[in-house]
C-alpha positions in Angstrom: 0.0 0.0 0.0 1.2 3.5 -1.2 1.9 5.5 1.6 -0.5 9.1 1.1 2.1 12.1 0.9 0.3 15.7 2.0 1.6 19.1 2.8 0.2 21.2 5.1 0.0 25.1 5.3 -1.3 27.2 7.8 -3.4 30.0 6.0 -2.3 33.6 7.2 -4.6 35.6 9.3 -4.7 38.1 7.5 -5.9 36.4 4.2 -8.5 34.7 6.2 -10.0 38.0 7.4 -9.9 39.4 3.9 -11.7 36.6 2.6 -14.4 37.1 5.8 -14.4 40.8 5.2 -18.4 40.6 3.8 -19.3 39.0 7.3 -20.2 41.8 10.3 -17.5 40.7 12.9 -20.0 38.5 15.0 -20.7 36.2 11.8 -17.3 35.4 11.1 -17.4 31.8 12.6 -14.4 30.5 11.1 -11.2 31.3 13.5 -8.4 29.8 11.8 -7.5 27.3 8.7 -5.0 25.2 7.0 -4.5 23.9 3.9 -3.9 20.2 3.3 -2.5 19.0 -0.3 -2.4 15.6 -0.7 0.4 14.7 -3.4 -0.8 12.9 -6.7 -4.3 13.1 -6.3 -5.4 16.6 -8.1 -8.2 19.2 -6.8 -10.3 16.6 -5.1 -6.6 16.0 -2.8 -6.9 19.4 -1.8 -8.7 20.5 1.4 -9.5 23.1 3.6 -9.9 22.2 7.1 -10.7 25.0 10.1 -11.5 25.7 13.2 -14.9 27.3 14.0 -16.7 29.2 16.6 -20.3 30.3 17.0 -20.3 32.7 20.6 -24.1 33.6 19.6 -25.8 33.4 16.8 -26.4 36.1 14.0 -30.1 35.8 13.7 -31.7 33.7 15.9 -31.4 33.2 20.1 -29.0 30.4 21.0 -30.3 27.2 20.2 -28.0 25.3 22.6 -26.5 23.6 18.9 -25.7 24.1 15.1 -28.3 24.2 12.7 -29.1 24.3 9.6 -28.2 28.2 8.7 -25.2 28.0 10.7 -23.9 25.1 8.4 -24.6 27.3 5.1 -23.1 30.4 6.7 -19.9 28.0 7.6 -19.7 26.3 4.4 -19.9 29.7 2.6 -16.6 30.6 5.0 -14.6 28.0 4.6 -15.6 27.5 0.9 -14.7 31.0 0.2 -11.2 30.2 1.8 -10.8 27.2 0.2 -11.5 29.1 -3.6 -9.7 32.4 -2.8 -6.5 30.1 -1.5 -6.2 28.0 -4.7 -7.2 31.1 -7.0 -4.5 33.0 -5.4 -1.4 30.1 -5.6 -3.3 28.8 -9.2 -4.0 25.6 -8.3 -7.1 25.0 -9.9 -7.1 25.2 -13.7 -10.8 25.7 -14.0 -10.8 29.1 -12.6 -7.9 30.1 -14.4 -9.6 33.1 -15.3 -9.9 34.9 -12.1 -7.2 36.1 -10.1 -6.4 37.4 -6.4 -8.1 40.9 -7.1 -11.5 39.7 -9.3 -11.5 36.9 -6.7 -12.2 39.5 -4.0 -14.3 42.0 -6.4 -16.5 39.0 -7.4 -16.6 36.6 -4.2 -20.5 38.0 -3.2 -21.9 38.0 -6.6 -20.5 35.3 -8.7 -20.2 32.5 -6.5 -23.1 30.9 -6.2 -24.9 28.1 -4.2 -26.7 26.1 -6.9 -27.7 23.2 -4.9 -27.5 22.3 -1.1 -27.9 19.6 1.1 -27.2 18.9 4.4 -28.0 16.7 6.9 -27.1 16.4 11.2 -26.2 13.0 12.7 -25.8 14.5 16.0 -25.8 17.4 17.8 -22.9 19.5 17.2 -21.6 22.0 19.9 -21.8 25.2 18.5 -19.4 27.3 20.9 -16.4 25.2 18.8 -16.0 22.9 16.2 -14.2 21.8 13.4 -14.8 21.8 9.6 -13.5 20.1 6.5 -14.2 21.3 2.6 -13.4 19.5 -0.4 -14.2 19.4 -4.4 -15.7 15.9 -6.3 -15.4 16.9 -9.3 -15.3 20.5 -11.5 -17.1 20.6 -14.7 -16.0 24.4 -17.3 -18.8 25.4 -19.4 -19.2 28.9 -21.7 -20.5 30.9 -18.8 -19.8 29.0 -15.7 -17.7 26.3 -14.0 -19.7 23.8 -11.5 -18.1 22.7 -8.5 -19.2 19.6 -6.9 -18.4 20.0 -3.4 -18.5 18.9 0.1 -18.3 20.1 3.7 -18.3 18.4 7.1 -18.5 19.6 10.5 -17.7 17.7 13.9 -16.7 18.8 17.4 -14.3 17.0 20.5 -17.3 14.5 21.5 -19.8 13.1 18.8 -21.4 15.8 17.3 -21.5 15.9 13.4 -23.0 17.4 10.3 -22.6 16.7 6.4 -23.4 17.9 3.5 -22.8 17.9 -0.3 -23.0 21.7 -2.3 -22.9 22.7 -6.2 -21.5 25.6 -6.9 -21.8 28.3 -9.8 -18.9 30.3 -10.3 -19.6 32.8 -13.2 -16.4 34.2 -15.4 -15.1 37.3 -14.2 
């Protein structure tokens, strides 16, 4: 058996808070990430993983765990991350076409959640947990490129949430 070869690289603070910049200061859940490459395996062997914290809620009094909106507004972070990261170093061929700067003038308005779904197979502690993004598969057409993605969030004891997103992301 092959053994599985990854790099890891811790992504700056400062980039992280550029790329939550649209988020009002008590939205921005995700705290700190890294990106993992594993060697060989192409855009799906790249992943973002982070650490997350929810100290109240930006719409809705504390439910006592994570929900549903909270796992969209944390995918949308760590997705966002997860783009702007390989857009910036080039690492996905698909999106050629945009760079550092039109990453950050188009983030809101071109990248877009065609499809979610997510589901909860235990309650998830909300105050801090732990989330994972990756990409299936990536499909270019004329006006778009479709991103098969997917997200999963767990915490220290047994709480865990999954889900599976397609994203648009118009040309620049």
């Amino acid at each position: 058996m092959a053994e599985d070869k990854f790099s890891v690289v811790d992504i700056e603070q400062d980039f992280l808070l550029k790329v939550l910049n649209p988020y009002r200061d008590h939205c921005r859940y995700l705290k700190r990430a890294y990106f993992e490459q594993h060697e060989n395996q192409g855009v799906p062997g790249m992943l973002m993983k982070g650490e997350f914290s929810i100290d109240r809620s930006c719409y809705i009094d504390d439910t006592g765990h994570f929900n549903a909106v909270e796992y969209n507004i944390c995918y949308n972070q760590i997705a966002y991350l997860h783009l702007g990261y390989c857009i910036k170093h080039g690492l996905i061929p698909e999106l050629g076409l945009y760079n550092q700067e039109s990453f950050f003038e188009k983030q809101l308005s071109h990248f877009l959640i065609a499809n979610i779904s997510s589901g909860f197979q235990s309650l998830l502690n909300a105050k801090h947990f732990y989330g994972t993004f990756g990409i299936h598969s990536l499909k270019k057409t004329s006006k778009c490129t479709f991103i098969k993605t997917y997200c999963y969030f767990y915490d220290d004891e047994v709480g865990k949430s999954k889900g599976e997103v397609m994203l648009a992301i118009l040309h620049p």
